[in-house]
N, C-alpha and C positions, 0 to 999 in steps of 0.2 A: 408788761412782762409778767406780771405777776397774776395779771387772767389766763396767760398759755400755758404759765405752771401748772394753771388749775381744770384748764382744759387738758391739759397731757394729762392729767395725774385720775377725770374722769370720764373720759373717753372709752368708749366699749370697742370690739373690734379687735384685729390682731395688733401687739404691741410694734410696732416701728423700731426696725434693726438697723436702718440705716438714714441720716441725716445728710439732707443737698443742701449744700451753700448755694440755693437757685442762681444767685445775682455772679455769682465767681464760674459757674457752667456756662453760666446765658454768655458770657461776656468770652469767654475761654475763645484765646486767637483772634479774636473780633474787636472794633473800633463799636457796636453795637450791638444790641440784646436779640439771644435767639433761641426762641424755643424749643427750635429743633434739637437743640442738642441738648437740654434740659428730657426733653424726651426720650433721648437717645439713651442719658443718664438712669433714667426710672425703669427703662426697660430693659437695660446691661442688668443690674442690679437684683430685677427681680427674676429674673434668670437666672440667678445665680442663687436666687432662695432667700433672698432677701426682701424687707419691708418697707420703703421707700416714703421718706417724708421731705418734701420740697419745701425751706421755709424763703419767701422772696418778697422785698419791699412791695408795699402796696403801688410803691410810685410805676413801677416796669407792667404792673397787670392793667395799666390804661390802654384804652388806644392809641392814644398819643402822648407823649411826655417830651421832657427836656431833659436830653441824654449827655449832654454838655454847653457850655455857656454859646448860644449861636447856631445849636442844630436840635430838632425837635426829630426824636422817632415814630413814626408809625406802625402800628405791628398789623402786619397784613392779618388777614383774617383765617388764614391755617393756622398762625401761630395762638390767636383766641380761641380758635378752638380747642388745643393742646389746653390752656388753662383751661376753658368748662370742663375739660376731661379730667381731669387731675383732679379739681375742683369737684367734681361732683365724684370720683372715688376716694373722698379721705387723703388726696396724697399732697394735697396742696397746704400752706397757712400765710398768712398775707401779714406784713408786721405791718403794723400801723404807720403813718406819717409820721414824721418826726422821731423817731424810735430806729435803735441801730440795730439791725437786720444781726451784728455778731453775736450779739447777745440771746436772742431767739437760739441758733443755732447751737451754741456753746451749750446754755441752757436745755436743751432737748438733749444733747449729748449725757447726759446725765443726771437723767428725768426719771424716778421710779417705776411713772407707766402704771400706778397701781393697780388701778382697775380692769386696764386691759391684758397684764401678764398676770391677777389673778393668783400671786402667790406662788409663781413658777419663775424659773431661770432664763435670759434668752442670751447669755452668754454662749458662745459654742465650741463646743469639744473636741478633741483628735477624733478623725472618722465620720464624722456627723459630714452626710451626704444629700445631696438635692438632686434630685433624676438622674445618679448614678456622678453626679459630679462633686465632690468634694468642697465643703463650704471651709472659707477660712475662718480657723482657729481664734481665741479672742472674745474682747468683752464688747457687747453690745449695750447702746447701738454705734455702729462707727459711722463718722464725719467726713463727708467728701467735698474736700476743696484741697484747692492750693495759695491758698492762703496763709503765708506763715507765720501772720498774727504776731509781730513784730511790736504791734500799737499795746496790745495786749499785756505783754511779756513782765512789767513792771505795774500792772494796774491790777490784776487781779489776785495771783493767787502768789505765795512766795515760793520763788526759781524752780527750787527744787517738785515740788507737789506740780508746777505747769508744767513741767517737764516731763513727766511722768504720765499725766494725763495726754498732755500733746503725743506723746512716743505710743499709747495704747489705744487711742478711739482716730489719729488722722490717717485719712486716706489720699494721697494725692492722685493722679491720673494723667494721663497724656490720649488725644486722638486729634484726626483732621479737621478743623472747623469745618461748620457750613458758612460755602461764601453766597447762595441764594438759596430763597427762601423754599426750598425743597426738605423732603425727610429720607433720607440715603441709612441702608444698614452700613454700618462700618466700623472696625474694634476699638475698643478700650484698653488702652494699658494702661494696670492698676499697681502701683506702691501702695502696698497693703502694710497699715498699720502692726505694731509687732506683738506679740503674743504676751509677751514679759517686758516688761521696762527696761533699760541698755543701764542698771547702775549694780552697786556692791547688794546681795542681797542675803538671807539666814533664813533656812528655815531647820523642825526641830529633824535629827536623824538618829537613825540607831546603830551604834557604834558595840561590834563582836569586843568582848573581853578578855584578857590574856588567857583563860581558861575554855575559852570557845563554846562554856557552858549556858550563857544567856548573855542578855545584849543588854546594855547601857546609855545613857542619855546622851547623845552630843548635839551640837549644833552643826552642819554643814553652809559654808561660807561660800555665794557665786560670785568670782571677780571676771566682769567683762574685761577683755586682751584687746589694745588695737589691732593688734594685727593678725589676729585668729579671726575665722567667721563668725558672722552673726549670731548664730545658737550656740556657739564653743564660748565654753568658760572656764576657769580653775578654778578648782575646788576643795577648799580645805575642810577637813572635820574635827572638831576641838570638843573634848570630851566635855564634858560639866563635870566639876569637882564636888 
């Protein structure tokens, strides 16, 4: 783990906006691993103006492996060549045996990237557009799985701080698997990670004074509402004394 840190951290190239849970795609509606739609994933993605890094157990990039107790997969040879492809553009990384693929993942979710973003931002903005289409809002790089990290939830960080990272970098998805070994275009629907984090939040605001002649320090307060939308909040503003 602590070589991929150090390979993210000096890798040249454009910085990686977005993180594949290879093994949770490959698998996505299947009894079995498929490239195709690992592929499918990388090229949704970068269409959308995004930087695609695929991280997937070393054990699935065999030709043959043991996909459960009593069945051995083979991967046809369209689907090796999808990894050379991938593989030889940077978008691939192979965790090593014995080492848990989540951690890779998670891990790159919040990687500095130093050398390849070079001192710049790759969070992105209201407005910020890719060939006329509109890229979502949010901090990079975001996480694509649906994996809801259940095993997790008490092992790494405390509640509240997973929660928060969980709500701003996952991405879940929905589409039709492949049931043979073809490469079919067909869409993506994305549950896009949220922009702000769903809890009580403060930041500082400037609050008119009885005299309307200058403005004052307050704090404005955002309380998420069940039963308001998504981006609807109430908000108080409390002066500082």
């Amino acid at each position: 783990l602590d070589s991929f840190a150090k390979w993210l951290d000096i890798r040249e190239g454009r910085p990686f906006t977005a993180i594949v849970d290879g093994a949770n795609v490959a698998y996505f509606g299947l009894g079995s691993v498929n490239y195709h739609q690992v592929k499918l994933m990388v090229d949704a993605l970068e269409k959308m103006g995004e930087t695609p890094l695929v991280i997937m157990p070393q054990k699935y990039t065999q030709k043959k492996f043991y996909l459960r107790q009593g069945y051995v997969q083979e991967l046809t040879q369209a689907q090796l060549d999808i990894i050379d492809d991938l593989k030889t553009s940077g978008k691939f990384y192979e965790v090593p045996q014995r080492c848990l693929d989540d951690y890779y993942w998670m891990l790159s979710s919040v990687s500095d990237q130093t050398k390849s973003r070079n001192g710049t931002g790759i969070d992105v903005s209201p407005n910020v557009k890719h060939h006329d289409q509109e890229r979502w809002i949010g901090v990079r790089p975001i996480l694509i799985t649906n994996d809801q990290m259940r095993d997790h939830k008490l092992q790494l960080l405390e509640p509240r701080l997973f929660s928060r990272w969980f709500s701003s970098h996952i991405v879940n998805y929905q589409f039709a698997p492949f049931i043979d070994d073809i490469s079919e275009e067909r869409n993506i629907t994305f549950v896009k990670a949220g922009s702000f984090s769903r809890e009580i939040q403060g930041n500082p605001s400037s609050l008119p004074l009885a005299d309307k002649s200058s403005k004052g320090d307050a704090t404005a307060w955002h309380f998420p509402v069940k039963d308001w939308g998504t981006n609807d909040r109430f908000c108080v503003r409390i002066p500082k004394v």
